[in-house]
C-alpha positions in Angstrom: -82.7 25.6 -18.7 -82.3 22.5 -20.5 -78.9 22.8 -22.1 -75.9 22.0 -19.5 -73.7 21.7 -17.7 -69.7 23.1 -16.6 -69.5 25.1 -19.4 -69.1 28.6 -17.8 -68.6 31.8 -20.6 -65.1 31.2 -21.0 -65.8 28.8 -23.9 -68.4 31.0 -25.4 -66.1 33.4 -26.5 -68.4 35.2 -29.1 -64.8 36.4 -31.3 -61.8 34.3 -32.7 -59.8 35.8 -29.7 -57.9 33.2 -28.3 -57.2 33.2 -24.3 -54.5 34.7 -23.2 -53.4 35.9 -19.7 -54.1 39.5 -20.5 -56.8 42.0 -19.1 -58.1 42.6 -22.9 -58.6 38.9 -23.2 -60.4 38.6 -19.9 -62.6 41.8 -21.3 -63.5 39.8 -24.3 -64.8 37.0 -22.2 -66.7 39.3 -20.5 -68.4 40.7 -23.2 -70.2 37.0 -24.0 -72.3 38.0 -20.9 -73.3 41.4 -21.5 -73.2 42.2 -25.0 -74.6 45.6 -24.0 -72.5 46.2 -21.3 -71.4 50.1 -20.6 -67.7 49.1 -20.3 -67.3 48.0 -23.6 -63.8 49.3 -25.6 -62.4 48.8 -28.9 -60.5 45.9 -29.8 -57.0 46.0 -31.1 -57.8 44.1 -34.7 -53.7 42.7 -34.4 -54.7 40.6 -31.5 -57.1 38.8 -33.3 -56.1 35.1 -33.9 -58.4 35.3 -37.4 -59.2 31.6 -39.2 -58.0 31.7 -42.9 -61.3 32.0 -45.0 -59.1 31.1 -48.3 -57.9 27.5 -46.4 -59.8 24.3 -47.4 -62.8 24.3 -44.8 -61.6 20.4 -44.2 -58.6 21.3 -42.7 -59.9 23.8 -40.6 -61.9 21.3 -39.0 -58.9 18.8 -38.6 -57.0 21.6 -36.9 -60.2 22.1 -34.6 -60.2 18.2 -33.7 -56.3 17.8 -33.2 -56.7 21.4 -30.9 -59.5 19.8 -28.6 -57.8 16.7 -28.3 -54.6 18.0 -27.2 -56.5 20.4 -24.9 -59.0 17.5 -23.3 -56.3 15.0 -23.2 -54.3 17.1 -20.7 -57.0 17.7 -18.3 -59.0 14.5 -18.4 -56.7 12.4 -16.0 -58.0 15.5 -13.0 -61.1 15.1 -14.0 -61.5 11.1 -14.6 -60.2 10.8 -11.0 -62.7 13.4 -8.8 -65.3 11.4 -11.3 -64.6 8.3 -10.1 -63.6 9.2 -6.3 -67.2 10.1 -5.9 -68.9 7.6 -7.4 -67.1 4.9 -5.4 -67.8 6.7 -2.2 -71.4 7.2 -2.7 -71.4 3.1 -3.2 -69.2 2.6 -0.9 -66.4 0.5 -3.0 -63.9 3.0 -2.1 -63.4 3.9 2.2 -63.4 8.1 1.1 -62.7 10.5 -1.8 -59.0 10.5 -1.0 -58.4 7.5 -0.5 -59.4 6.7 -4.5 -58.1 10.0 -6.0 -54.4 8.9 -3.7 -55.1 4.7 -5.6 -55.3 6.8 -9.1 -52.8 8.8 -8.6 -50.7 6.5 -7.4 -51.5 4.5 -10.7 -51.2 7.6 -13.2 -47.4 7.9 -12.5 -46.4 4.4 -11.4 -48.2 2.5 -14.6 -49.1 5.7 -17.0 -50.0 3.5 -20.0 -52.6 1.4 -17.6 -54.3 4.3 -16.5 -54.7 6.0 -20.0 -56.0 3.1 -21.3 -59.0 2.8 -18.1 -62.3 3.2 -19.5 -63.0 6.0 -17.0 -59.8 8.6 -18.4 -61.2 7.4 -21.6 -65.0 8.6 -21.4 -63.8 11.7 -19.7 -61.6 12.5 -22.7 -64.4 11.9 -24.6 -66.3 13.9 -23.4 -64.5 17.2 -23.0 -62.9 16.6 -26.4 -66.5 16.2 -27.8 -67.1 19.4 -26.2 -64.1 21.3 -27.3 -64.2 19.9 -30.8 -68.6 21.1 -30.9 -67.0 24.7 -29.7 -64.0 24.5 -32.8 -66.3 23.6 -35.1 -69.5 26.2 -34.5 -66.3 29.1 -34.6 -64.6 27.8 -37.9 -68.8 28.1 -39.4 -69.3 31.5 -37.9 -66.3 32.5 -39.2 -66.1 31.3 -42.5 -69.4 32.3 -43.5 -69.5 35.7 -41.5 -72.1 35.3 -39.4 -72.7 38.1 -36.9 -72.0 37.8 -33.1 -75.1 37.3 -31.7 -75.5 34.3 -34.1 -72.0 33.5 -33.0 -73.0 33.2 -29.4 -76.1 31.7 -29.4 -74.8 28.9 -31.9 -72.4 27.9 -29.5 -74.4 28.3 -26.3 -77.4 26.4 -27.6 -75.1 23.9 -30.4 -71.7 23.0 -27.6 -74.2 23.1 -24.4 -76.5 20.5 -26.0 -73.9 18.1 -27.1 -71.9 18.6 -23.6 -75.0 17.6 -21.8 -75.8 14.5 -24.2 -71.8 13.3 -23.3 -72.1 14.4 -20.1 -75.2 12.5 -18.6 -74.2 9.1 -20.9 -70.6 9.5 -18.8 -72.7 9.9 -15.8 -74.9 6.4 -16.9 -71.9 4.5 -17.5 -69.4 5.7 -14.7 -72.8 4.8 -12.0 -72.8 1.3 -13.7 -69.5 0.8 -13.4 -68.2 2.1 -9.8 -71.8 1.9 -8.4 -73.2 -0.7 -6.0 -74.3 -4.2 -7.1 -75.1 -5.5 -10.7 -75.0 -3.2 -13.1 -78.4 -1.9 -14.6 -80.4 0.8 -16.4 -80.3 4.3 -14.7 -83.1 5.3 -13.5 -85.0 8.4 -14.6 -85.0 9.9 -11.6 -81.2 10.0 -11.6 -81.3 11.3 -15.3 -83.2 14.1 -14.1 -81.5 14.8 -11.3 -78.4 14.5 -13.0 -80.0 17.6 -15.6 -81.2 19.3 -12.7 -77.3 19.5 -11.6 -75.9 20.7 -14.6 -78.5 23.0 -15.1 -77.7 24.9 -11.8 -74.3 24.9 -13.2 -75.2 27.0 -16.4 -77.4 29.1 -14.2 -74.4 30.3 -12.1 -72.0 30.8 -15.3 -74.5 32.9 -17.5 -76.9 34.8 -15.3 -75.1 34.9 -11.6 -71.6 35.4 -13.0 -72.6 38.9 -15.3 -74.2 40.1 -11.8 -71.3 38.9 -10.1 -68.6 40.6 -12.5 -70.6 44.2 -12.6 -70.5 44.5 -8.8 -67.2 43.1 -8.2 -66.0 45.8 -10.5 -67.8 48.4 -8.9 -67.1 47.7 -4.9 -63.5 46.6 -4.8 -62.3 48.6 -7.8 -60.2 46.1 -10.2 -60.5 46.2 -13.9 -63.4 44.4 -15.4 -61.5 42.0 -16.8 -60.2 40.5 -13.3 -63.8 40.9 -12.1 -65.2 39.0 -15.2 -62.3 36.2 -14.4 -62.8 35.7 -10.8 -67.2 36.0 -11.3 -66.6 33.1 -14.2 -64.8 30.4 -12.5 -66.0 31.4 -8.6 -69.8 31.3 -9.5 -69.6 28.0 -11.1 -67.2 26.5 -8.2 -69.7 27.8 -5.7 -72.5 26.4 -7.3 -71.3 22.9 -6.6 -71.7 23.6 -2.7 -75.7 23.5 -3.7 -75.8 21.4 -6.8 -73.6 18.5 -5.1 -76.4 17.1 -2.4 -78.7 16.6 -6.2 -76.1 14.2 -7.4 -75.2 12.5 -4.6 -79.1 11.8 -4.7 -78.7 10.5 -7.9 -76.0 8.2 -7.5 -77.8 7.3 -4.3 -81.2 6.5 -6.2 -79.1 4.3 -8.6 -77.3 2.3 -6.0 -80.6 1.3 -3.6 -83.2 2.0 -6.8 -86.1 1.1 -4.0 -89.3 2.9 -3.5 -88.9 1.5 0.3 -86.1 3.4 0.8 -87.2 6.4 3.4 -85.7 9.9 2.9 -84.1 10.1 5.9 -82.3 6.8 5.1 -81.3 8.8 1.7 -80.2 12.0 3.8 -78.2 9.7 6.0 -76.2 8.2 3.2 -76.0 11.7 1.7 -75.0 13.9 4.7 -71.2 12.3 5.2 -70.0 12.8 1.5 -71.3 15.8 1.0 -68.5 17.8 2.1 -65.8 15.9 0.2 -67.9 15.9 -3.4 -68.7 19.4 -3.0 -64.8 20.1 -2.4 -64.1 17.9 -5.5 -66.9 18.9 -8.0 -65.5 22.8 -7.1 -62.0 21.9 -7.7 -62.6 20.2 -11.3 -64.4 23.1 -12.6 -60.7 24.9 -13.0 -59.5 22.0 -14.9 -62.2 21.7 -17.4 -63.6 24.9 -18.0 -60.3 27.0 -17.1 -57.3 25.0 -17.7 -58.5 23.0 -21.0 -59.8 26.5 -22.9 -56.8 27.9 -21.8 -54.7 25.3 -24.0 -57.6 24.4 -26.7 -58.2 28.3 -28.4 -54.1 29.1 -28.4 -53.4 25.6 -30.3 -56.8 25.8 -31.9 -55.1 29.5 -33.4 -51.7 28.3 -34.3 -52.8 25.2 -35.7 -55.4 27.5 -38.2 -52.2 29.3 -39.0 -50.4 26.2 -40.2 -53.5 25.7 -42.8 
């Protein structure tokens, strides 16, 4: 796989459904991963939150920005901070993962306007507003010029996954120069590509573990497939991190002592004491970006439309 990253099937919704905390909701999720699944149903055409073909395409799209801005804007302060904790600790600038996610917390609610104006809140928001905003946009096309739903789902698998992975890994580049150890300097390759090799695991567990996941769920413990679909799409992901964390921690290690003298049990050494607390804090920002911020971008994404 060569597309990314934390974007589980919960922003692939393959119809203009908006999320909502209901089990027909959850079901449409589900569909994304098996489109041929045997516990498919009808769909109630009133709960469809449809874009406006006859409004001016250009405002559609305006809608889509202001929606994924709102939505990315809420979450990105989480996010920014579990970012950052890690980086430091790999380098060492920070003593542990708590102790920098307690220093920017502590700044996010004593001096709010210094903290929303740190590079590192900014790149985030970047980035999952860049991702939200490639997801707006690929619906508002589909919809406007009727394309069917497997061209719906495969233009936003393939079109949001590579743009999330080109904002994704730059974030990465910049975040290692600025919170890693020493001078700042070029990545190197082997930290890009262990960096893919990361997200990549990540897009494994949302789209081919998480159908698996969802089916048998349903099937052993007897809970609609909606729940099962819910729980399989944010707990595959989450426990992906536990495997995909050592990889960047490798990465950031690489970048901080880039030096073909230094042994691998030197690299496990400096690995083995944070993995616990990244792997913790990679899992818990999964909810916020993938759960959280799709949760608020489709519903204001919808009523937005309706105000064009």
């Amino acid at each position: 796989l060569v597309c990314h990253i934390h974007v589980p099937s919960l922003l692939f919704q393959t119809s203009t459904v908006p999320l909502r905390f209901s089990t027909r909701a959850n079901q449409g999720a589900y569909y994304l991963f098996q489109s041929n699944s045997p516990h498919k149903m009808a769909r109630d055409d009133s709960e469809l939150a449809v874009t406006p073909k006859s409004a001016p395409l250009g405002k559609l799209l305006l809608a889509d920005v202001a929606a994924a801005a709102t939505a990315s804007f809420c979450v990105a302060p989480f996010i920014s901070m579990i970012d950052q904790a890690i980086i430091q600790r790999m380098s060492g600038t920070a003593t542990s993962i708590g102790a920098s996610l307690a220093d920017s917390f502590k700044t996010l609610v004593t001096k709010p306007q210094k903290f929303l104006m740190r590079p590192a809140f900014l790149l985030v928001w970047g980035v999952y507003g860049g991702t939200y905003i490639a997801a707006n946009f690929v619906q508002t096309f589909c919809t406007v010029n009727d394309a069917s739903e497997n061209t719906r789902h495969l233009s936003k698998l393939f079109g949001v996954s590579a743009v999330n992975l080109g904002l994704n890994i730059s974030k990465d580049r910049i975040f290692a120069r600025m919170f890693g150890k020493g001078t700042p300097r070029p990545l190197p390759v082997a930290s890009y590509l262990l960096f893919g090799a990361r997200d990549s695991l990540t897009v494994f567990a949302s789209f081919n573990i998480a159908p698996v996941a969802a089916d048998k769920l349903a099937a052993s413990a007897g809970i609609g497939i909606g729940a099962a679909a819910t729980a399989a799409q944010l707990a595959c992901p989450i426990g992906m991190q536990w495997f995909s964390a050592p990889i960047h921690l490798l990465g950031l290690d690489i970048y901080n002592r880039d030096a073909k003298a230094v042994a691998s049990m030197s690299r496990y050494a400096a690995i083995r004491p944070a993995y616990v607390g990244a792997a913790v804090a990679r899992s818990a920002r999964i909810g916020p970006a993938f759960g959280v911020g799709v949760l608020l971008n489709n519903p204001v994404r919808a009523r937005f439309h309706d105000m064009c």
